[in-house]
KEFI-254363 format. One record per residue (C-alpha): residue in one letter; z, y, x. Coordinates in steps of 0.05 Angstrom, whole numbers, padded with zeros to 5 digits, always signed. Each point is the difference from the previous one (the first is absolute). Example, Ala and Ser with C-alpha at 12.3 -4.5 7.8 and 13.67 -1.06 7.14 Angstrom:
BEGIN
A+00156-00090+00246/S-00013+00069+00027/
This chain:
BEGIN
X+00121-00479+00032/X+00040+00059-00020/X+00064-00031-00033/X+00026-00071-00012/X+00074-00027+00013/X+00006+00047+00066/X-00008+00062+00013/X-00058+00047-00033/X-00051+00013+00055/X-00017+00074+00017/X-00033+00049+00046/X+00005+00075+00025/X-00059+00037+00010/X-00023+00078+00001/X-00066+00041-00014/X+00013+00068+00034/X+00079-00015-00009/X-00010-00007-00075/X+00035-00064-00004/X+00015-00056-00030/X+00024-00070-00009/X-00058-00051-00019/X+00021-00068-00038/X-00039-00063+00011/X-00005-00020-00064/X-00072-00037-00014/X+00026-00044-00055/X+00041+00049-00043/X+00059-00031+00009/X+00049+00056+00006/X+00031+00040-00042/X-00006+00071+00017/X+00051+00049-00040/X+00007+00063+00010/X+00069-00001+00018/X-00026-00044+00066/X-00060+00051+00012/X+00055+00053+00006/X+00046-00036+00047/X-00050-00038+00039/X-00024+00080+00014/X+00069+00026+00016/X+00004+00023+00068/X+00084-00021+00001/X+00003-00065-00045/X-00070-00019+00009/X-00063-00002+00055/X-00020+00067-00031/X-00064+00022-00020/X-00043+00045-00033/X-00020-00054-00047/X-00015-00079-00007/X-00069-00035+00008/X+00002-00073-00036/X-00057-00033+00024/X-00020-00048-00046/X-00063-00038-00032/X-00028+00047-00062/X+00000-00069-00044/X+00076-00007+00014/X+00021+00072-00003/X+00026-00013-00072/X-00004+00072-00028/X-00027+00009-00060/X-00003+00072+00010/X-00047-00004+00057/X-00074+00004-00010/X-00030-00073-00005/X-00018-00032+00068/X-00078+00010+00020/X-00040-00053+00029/X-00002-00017+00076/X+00066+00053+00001/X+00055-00048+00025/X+00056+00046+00024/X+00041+00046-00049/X+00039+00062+00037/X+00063+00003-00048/X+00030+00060+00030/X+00063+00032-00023/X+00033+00067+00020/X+00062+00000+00036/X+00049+00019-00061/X-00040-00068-00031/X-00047+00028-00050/X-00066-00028-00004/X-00056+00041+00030/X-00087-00009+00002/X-00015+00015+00060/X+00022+00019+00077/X-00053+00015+00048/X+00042-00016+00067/X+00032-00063-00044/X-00080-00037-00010/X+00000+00013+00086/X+00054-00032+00007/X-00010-00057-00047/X-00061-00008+00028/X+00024-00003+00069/X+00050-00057-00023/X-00054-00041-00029/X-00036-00005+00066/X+00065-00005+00030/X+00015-00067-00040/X-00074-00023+00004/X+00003+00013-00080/X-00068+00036+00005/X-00047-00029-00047/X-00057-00005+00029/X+00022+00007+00081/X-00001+00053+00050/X-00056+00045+00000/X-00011+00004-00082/X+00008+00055-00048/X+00063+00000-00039/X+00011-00003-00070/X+00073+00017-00024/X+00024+00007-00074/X+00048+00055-00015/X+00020+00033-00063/X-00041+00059+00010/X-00063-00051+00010/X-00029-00042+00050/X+00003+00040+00073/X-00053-00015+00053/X+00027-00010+00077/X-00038-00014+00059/X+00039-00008+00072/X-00025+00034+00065/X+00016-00060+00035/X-00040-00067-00011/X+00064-00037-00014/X+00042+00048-00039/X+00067-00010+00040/X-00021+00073+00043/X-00034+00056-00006/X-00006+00062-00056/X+00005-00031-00075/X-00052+00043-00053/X+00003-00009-00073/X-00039+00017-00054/X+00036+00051-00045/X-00048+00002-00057/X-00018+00071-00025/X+00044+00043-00011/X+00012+00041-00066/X+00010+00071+00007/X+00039+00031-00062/X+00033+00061-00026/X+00038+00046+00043/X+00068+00004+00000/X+00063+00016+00037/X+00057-00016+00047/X+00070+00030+00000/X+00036-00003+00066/X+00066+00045+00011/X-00019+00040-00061/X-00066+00009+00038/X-00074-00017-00031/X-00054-00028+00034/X-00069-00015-00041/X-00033-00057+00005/X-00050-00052-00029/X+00014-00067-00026/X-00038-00063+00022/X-00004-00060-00018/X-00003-00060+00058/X+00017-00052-00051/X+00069+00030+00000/X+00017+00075-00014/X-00005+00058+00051/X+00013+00077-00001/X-00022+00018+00066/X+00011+00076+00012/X-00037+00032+00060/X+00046+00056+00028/X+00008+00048+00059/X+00072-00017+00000/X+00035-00028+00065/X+00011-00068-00016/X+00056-00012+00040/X+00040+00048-00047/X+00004-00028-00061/X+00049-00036-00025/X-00022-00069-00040/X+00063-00037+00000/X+00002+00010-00070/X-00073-00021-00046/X-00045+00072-00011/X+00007+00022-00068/X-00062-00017-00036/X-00027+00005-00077/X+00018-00064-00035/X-00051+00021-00053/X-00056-00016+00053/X+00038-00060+00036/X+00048-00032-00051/X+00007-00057+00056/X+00016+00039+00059/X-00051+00019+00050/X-00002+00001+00074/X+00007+00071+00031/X-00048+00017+00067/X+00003+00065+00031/X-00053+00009+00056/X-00030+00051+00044/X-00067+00034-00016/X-00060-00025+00046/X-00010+00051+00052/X-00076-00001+00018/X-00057-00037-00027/X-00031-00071+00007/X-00033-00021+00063/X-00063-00033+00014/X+00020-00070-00021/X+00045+00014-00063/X+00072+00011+00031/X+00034+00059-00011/X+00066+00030+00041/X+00069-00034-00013/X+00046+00027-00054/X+00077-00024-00002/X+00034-00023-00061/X+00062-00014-00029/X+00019-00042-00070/X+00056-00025-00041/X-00012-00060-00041/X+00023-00015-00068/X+00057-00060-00001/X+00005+00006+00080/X+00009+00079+00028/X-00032+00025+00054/X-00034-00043+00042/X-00040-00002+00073/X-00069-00015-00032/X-00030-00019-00061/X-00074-00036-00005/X-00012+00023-00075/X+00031+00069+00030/X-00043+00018+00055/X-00062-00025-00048/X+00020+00057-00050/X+00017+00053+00055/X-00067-00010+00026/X-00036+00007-00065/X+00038+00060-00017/X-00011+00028+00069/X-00070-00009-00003/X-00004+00029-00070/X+00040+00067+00027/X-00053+00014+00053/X-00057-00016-00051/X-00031-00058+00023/X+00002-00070-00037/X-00006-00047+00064/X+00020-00015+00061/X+00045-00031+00055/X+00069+00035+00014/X+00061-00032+00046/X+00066+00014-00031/X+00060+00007+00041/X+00064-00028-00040/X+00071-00002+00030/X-00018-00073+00006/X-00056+00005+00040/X-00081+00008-00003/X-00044-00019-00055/X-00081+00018-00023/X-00029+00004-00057/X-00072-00002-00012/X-00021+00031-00076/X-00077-00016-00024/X-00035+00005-00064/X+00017-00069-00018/X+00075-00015+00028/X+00054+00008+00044/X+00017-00033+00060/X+00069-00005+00038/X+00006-00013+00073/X+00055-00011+00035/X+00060-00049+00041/X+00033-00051-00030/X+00046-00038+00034/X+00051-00058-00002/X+00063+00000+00030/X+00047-00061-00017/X+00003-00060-00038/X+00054-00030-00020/X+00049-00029-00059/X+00045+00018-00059/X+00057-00035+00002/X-00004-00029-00068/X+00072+00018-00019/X-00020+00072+00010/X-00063-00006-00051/X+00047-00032-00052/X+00041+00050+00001/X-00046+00056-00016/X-00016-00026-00063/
């Protein structure tokens, strides 16, 4: 499934309009350069996307950068950015893959179980609101997340402080009065490539007006983010993770949940003393097939 002397199988899904193109690929049979990352993702030549999601079996990912496959882990999330670089982790990206594999009836051990998903920034946790997985809100278990030095980021000559964090991928998440809406990210935030040789993900978002009601939650901030190898985009899982935890941090508190409002759409993010947990849509919207002449083509 996936490739063979047709076409090369495909489908289109979205987590808060952070989307992307998903590959069945559970054998590791295709061969996934760069070069077709980027046009597979191009809105004109390609079925664009914010980035590709090869779903395939850890034991036939064939990576030997990748950390070694764990026991009763079955599925691998190899995820690459839009421009085709590699990347560890995408919080909207494990919804979505998850959503496929209930989809395809690829869930290991059927509707109703905890999920287990390997990604390059570890093994992610996912449990469906629905009993069969095909409906309902998608949350995944983000791991903790490392809070680090603060830092900056230039946009329009303009700087805005933030902190970085770590969600198994790399975060500067600046909290700022700022009207969104104005700034202009169609060009990556200058940032210090002393602290992130390897690029970093920029989030700006509002401060938290208010405090935490009786059951955790906390008001709604908004947020905006461009991400390293793609540009802005509507949402961002591993985004709206860091936003939070930098949100929180800026009113003084360590947990909590918060909703985030992206350009995308809604998402919430619950911070404890253990973890961090993403909740949110994910959503399939096509299937379909590659001509094959296309794929060859790309190199």
């Amino acid at each position: 499934m996936g490739s063979g002397n047709g076409g090369v199988r495909f489908a289109k899904g979205h987590g808060t309009e952070n989307d992307f193109v998903l590959l069945p690929d559970p054998d590791g049979a295709l061969q996934l350069s760069a070069t077709r990352v980027a046009a597979l993702c191009d809105r004109r030549r390609g079925l664009g996307a914010d980035g590709v999601l090869r779903v395939v079996r850890w034991a036939a990912l064939g990576d030997d950068s990748a950390p070694a496959p764990e026991p009763g882990v079955e599925w691998f999330m190899d995820y690459r950015n839009a421009d085709g670089s590699v990347a560890e982790m995408c919080g909207n990206g494990v919804r979505v893959f998850a959503r496929y594999l209930a989809h395809a009836g690829w869930l290991p051990d059927g509707p109703g179980a905890e999920l287990r998903l390997g990604t390059r920034g570890g093994v992610r946790t996912v449990r469906f609101a629905g009993g069969d997985g095909v409906a309902g809100e998608v949350s995944v278990d983000m791991g903790p997340a490392r809070i680090g030095d603060t830092s900056t980021a230039t946009v329009d000559g303009r700087a805005f402080r933030g902190v970085a964090v770590d969600v198994g991928n790399p975060h500067l998440a600046c909290v700022t009065d700022v009207e969104l809406e104005g700034l202009d990210l169609a060009v990556p935030p200058g940032h210090d490539p002393a602290l992130f040789p390897h690029g970093v993900n920029v989030e700006f978002v509002s401060p938290l007006r208010g405090g935490t009601d009786g059951t955790g939650g906390t008001g709604e901030v908004a947020m905006r983010v461009h991400e390293r190898g793609v540009g802005e985009t509507r949402s961002c899982g591993t985004g709206t993770v860091a936003a939070v935890v930098a949100v929180l941090r800026h009113a003084g508190v360590e947990t909590g949940t918060v909703p985030v409002r992206a350009p995308g759409g809604r998402l919430r993010v619950t911070v404890d003393a253990a973890t961090t947990t993403l909740h949110g849509p994910a959503v399939l919207v096509g299937h379909g097939e590659l001509e094959r002449s296309w794929w060859d083509a790309q190199g």
